[in-house]
DSSP file (Angstrom, degrees, kcal/mol; ACC not computed):
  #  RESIDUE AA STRUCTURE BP1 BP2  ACC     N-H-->O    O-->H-N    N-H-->O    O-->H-N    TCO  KAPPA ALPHA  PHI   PSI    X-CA   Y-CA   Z-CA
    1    1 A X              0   0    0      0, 0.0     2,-0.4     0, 0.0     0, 0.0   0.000 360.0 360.0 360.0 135.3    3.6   15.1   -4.5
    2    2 A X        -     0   0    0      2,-0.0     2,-0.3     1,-0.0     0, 0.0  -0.731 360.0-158.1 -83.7 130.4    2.0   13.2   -7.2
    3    3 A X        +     0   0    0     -2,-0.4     2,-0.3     2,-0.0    -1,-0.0  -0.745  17.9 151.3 -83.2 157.9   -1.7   12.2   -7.5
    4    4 A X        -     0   0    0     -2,-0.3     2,-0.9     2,-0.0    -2,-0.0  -0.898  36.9-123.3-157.6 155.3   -4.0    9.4   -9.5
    5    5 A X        -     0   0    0     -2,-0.3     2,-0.3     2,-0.0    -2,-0.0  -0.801  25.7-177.5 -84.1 100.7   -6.7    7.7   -9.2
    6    6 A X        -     0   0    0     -2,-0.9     2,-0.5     0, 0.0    -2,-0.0  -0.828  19.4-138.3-120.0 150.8   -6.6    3.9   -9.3
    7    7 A X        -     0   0    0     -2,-0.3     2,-0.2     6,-0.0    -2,-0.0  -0.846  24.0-179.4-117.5 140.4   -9.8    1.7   -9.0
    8    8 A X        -     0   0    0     -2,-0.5     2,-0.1     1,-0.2     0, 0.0  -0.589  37.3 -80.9-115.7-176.3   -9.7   -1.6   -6.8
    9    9 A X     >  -     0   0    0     -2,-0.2     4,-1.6     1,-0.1     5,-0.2  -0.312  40.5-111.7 -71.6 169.0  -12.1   -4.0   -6.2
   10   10 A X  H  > S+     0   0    0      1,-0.2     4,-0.9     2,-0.2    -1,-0.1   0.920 115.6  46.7 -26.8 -68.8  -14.9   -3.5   -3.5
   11   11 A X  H  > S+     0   0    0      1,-0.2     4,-1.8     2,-0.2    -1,-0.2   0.745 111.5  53.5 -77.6 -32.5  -14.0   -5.8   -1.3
   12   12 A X  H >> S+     0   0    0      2,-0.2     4,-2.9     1,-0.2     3,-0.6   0.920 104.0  53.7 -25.0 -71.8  -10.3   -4.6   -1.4
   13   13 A X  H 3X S+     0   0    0     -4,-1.6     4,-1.7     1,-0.3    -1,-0.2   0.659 108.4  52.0 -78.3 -31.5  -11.1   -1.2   -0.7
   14   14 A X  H 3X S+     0   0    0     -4,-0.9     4,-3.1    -5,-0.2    -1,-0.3   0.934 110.3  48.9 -71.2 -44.8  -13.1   -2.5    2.5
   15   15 A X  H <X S+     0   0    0     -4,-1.8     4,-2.1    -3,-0.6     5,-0.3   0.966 109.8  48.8 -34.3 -71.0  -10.1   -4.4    3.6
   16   16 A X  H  < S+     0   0    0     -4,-2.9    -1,-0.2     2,-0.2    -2,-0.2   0.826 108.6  59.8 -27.3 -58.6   -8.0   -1.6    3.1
   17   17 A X  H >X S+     0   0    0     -4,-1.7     3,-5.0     1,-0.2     4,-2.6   0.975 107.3  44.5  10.7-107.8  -10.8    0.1    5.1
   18   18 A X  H 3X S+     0   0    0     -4,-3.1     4,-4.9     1,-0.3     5,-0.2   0.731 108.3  48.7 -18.9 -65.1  -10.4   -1.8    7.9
   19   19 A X  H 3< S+     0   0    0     -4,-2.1     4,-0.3     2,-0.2    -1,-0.3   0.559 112.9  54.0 -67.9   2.0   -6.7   -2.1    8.5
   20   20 A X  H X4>S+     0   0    0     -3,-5.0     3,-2.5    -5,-0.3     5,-1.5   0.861 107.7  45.3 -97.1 -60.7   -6.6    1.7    8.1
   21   21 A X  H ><5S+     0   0    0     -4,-2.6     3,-3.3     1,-0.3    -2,-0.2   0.966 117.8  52.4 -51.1 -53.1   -9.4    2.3   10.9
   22   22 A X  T 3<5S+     0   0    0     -4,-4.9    -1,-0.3     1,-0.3    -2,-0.2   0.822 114.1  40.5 -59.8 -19.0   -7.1   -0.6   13.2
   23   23 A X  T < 5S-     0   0    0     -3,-2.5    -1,-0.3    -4,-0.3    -2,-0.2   0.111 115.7-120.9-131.0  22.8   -4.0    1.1   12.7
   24   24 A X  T < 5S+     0   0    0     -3,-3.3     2,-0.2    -4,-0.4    -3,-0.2   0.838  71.5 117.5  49.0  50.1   -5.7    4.5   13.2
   25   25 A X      < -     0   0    0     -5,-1.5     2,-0.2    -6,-0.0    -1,-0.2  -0.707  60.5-103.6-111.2 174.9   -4.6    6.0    9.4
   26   26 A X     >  -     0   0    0     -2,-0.2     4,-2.1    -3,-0.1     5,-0.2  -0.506  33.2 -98.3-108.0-152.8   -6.3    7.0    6.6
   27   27 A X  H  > S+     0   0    0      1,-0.2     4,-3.4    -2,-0.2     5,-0.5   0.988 127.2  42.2 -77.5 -55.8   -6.9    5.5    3.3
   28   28 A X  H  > S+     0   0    0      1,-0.2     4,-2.0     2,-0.2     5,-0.3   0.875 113.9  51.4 -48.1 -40.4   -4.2    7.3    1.8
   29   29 A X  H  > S+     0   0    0      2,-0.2     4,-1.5     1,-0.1    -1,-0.2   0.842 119.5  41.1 -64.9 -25.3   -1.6    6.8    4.9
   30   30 A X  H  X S+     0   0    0     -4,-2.1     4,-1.6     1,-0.2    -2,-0.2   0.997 111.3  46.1 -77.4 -52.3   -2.4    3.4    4.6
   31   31 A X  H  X S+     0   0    0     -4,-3.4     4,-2.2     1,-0.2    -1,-0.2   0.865 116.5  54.2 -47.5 -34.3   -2.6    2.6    0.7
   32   32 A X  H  X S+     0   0    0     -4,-2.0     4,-2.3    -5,-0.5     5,-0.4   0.938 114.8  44.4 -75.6 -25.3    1.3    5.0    0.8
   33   33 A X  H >X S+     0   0    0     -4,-1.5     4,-1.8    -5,-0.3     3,-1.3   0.955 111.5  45.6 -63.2 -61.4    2.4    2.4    3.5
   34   34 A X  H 3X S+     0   0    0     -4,-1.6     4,-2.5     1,-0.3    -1,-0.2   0.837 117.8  45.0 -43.6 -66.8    1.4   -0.9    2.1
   35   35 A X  H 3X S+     0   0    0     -4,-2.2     4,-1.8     1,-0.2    -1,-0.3   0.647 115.2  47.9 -80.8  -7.3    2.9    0.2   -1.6
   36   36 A X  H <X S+     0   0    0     -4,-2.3     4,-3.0    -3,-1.3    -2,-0.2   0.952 114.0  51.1 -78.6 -41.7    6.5    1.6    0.1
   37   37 A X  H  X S+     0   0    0     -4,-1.8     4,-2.1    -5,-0.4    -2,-0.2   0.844 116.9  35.2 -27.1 -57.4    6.2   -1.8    1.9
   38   38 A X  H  X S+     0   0    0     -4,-2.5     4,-1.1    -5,-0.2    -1,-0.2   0.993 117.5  55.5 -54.3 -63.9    5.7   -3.9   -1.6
   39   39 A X  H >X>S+     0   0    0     -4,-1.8     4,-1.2     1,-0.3     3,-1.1   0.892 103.2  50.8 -50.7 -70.3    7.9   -1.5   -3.2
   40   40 A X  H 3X5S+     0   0    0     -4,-3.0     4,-2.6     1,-0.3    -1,-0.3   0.924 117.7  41.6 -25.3 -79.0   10.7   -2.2   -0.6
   41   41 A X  H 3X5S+     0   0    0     -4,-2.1     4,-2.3    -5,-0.2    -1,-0.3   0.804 110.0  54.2 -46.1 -28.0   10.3   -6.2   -1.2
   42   42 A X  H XX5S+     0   0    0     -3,-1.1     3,-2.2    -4,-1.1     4,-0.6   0.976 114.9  37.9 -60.4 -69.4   10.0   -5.9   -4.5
   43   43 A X  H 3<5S+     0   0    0     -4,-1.2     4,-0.2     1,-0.3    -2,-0.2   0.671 121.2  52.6 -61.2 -16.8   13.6   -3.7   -4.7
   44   44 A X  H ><<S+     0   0    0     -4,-2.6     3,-0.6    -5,-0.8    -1,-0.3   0.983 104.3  52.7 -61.8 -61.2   14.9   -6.3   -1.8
   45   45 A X  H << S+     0   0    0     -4,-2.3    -2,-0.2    -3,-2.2    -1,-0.2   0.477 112.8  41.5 -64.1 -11.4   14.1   -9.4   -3.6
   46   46 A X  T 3< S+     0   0    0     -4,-0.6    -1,-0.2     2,-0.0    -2,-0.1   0.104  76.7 146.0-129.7  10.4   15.9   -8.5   -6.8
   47   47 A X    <   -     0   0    0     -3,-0.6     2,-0.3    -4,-0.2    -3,-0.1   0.354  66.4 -98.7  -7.6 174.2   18.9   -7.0   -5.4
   48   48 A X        -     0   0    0      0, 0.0     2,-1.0     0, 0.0    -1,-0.1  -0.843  52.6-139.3 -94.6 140.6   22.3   -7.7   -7.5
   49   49 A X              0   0    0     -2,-0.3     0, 0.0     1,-0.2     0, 0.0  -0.903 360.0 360.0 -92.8 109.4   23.6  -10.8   -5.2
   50   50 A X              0   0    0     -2,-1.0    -1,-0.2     0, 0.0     0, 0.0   0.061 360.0 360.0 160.3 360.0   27.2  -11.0   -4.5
């Protein structure tokens, strides 16, 4: 499994916070949910059509 270190803003990182403590993760379960989540929409939205 790969690490880095990426710097957000403050208030981000408290948000993040937050939804992690509501959804009973940690910062890391949450931040890997959120970006397979993006990631998924990104690779969704730009599909080949037809």
């Amino acid at each position: 499994m790969a690490t880095f270190t990426v710097r957000i803003p403050d208030d981000l990182h408290q948000r993040v916070k937050h939804i992690a403590a509501a959804e009973d993760r940690s910062m890391n379960a949450q931040l890997v949910h959120l970006l397979k989540r993006a990631v998924s929409e990104y690779e969704r939205d730009r599909a080949p059509k037809g």
